[in-house]
Every structure is written in C-alpha cells, then in structure tokens.
N, C-alpha and C positions, 0 to 999 in steps of 0.2 A: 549451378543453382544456389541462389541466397540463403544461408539460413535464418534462422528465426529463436529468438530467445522468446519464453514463456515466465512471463513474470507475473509467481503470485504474491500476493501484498495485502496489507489490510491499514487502512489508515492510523491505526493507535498505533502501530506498530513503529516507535523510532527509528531502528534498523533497515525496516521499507522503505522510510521519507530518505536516510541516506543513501539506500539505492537508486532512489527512482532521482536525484541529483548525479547520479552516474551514468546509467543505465543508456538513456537517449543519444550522448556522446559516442559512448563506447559502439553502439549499436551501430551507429552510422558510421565510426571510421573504420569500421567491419565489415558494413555493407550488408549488416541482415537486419531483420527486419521484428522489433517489439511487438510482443503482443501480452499487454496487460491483461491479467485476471484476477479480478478482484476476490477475495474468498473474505468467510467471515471466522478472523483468526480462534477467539472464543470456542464454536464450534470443534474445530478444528482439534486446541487442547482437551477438548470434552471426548475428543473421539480418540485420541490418543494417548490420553495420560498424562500430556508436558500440561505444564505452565508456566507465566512470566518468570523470567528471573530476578524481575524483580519481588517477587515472592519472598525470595530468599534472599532476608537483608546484606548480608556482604556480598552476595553475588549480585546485588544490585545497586550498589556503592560501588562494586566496579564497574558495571555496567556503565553507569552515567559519567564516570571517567574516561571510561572507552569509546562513547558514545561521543565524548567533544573533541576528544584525541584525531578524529575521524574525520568529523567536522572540521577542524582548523586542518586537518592534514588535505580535503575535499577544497579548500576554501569556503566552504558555503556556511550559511547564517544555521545555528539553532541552539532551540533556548526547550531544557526539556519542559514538557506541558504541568503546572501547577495541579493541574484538574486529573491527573492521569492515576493510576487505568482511566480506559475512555471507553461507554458502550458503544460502538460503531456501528451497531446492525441497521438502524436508518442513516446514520453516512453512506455505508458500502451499499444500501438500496439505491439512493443519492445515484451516487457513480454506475449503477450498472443503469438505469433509468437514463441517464445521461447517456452513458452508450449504446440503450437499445434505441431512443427518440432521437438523440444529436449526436451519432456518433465523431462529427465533424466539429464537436467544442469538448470533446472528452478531456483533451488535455487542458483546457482551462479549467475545467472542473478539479482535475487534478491537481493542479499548482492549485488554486484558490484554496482549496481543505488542505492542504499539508502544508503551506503557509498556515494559514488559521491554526493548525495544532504545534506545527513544530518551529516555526518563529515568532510568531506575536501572541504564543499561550492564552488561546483564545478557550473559552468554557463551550466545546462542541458539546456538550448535552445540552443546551440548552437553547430550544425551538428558536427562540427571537435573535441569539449570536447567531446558528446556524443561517435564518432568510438574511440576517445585515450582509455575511461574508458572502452570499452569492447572488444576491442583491446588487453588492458591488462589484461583481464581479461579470455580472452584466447576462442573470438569469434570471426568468422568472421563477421567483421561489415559491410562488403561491401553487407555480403550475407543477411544479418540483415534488412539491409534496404532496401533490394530490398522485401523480402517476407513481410514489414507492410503494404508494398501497394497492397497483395493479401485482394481481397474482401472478402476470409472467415475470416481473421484475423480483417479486419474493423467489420464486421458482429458477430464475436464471441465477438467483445469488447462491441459492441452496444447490443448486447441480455442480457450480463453478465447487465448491465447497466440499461436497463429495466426491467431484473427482480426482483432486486437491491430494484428499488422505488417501485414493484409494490408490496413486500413482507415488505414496511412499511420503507427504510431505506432513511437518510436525511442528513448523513453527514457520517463520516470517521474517523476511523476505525468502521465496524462494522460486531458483531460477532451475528452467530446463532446457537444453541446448540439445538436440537428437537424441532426447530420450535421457542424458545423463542429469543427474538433480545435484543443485550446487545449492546449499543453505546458509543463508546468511549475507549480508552485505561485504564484508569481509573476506568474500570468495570471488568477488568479479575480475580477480586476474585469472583466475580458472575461468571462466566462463569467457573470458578474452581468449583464452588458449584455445576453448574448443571452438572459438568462431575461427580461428585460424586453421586448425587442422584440416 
C-alpha cells in the first residue's frame, strides 16, 4: 500500500513555497501519494506561542540567507516578498475554495500564488494584484471571491487549522508520513526516509 505525505503549509510562509518546489517530485519517485493542507499559519502561532523568526532580527538575517542557500541549492527561482509578513487568511480561503469547487485546478491555484509571493514579489494584500494573478492564471476571480465568503470554506480552513496544532504542529511547512511530523523544509530527506521504510 502507497503512502501518503500530509503537507501543511500556508502561503506567507517561505519555507512552504520551498517545499512545495520539492515535495511533488520527491512524492512520485516514492510513489505515495500528496495530500495538501492548507492551515492558517497566524492562527496556528496564536495557539502555540511561536512566531516568525523573522521577529527576531538576526534570526531573520539568517533566515533570508538560508532561505536562498536553499533556493540555489533546489534550483528554483525566489526573490523574498518586499510586502512580507503577508495576511494570508483570504489567500488560504482562496485555496481551500479552489479545492472544495475545482479540486481538479488546485494545483494551478497553487503555483499561481506562490509565484505571485515568492518570485515576482507581488503585494498579495492587495484585492486588485490578487484578481490580475488569478485572472491570469485562467480563473474567475470575481467567482473566487464571492465563494471565500461561503461559511464551509471559512469552516473547512478553520478545522484544517485545528487539527494542525492539535496533531503537535507549530510552524510551517509541516509534513506527516504515518503518523510521524517532520517540520520544516529542511527535513524532506527525512520524510524521503520514511516513504522508504
């Protein structure tokens, strides 16, 4: 039987967009099988006491060191966000909306905002960047934002979200493989191990 990685994430989060640039690969040359969950990170530190590390000026001077180290070591493009922190509570509605109406363009959804945040430092608070990006990216944005203000799409954010902390987790990205929690982008050769086991 296949397994299944559980990947929680939240779009501000830099550390998830470098994940989720691994994750897909590594998944398939595994043969288990991704299953995104979007939580709303904010929340999350609210409930457990962390916050960004960028908070904490040297540990977020490293951070953004670490963060391109990663980058160039991944190949992949990013440019950290000018605009950042980012409120994401109507992105991550965005995305779970996306996956409860079209769960069959989720991933477009997904590359579209985390391009927008984490290579073309695009200002996602801002209503009229957020319809251009998904606009172009071949959604309707008008119908987009009318369905994050359906209460199951509030309610399916807020559960993913609670059961998030309630299952131990405290920051972003964070993966589960059978039960075990790997934190961090930084950890996917662990998480490689236990799709092997």
């Amino acid at each position: 039987m296949s397994k299944t990685v559980e990947f929680f994430f939240d779009l501000g989060s830099p550390a998830s967009y470098l994940a989720h640039t691994q994750l897909p690969d590594l998944c398939r040359d595994a043969g288990a099988e991704l299953v995104y969950r979007p939580m709303l990170l904010g929340a999350v530190f609210q409930a457990t006491g962390n916050a960004s590390p960028a908070m904490i000026p040297a540990k977020g001077r490293y951070m953004l060191r670490d963060l391109a180290r990663f980058a160039e070591r991944y190949g992949v493009p990013m440019r950290f966000n000018p605009h950042f922190p980012i409120n994401t509570l109507t992105l991550m509605r965005l995305l779970v909306a996306v996956q409860l109406h079209q769960p069959e363009r989720f991933d477009d959804a997904l590359q579209a905002l985390f391009r927008a945040i984490w290579v073309d430092g695009i200002h996602m608070g801002d209503p009229a960047k957020v319809a251009e990006v998904l606009t172009a990216a071949g959604f309707d944005a008008q119908a987009l934002q009318a369905q994050i203000a359906e209460q199951h799409v509030k309610d399916a954010l807020k559960a993913s979200t609670e059961e998030a902390v309630k299952r131990g987790v405290f920051g972003a990205p964070t993966c589960f493989v059978d039960g075990e929690m790997f934190f961090g982008q930084d950890r996917l050769e662990f998480v490689r191990e236990a799709l092997r086991d």
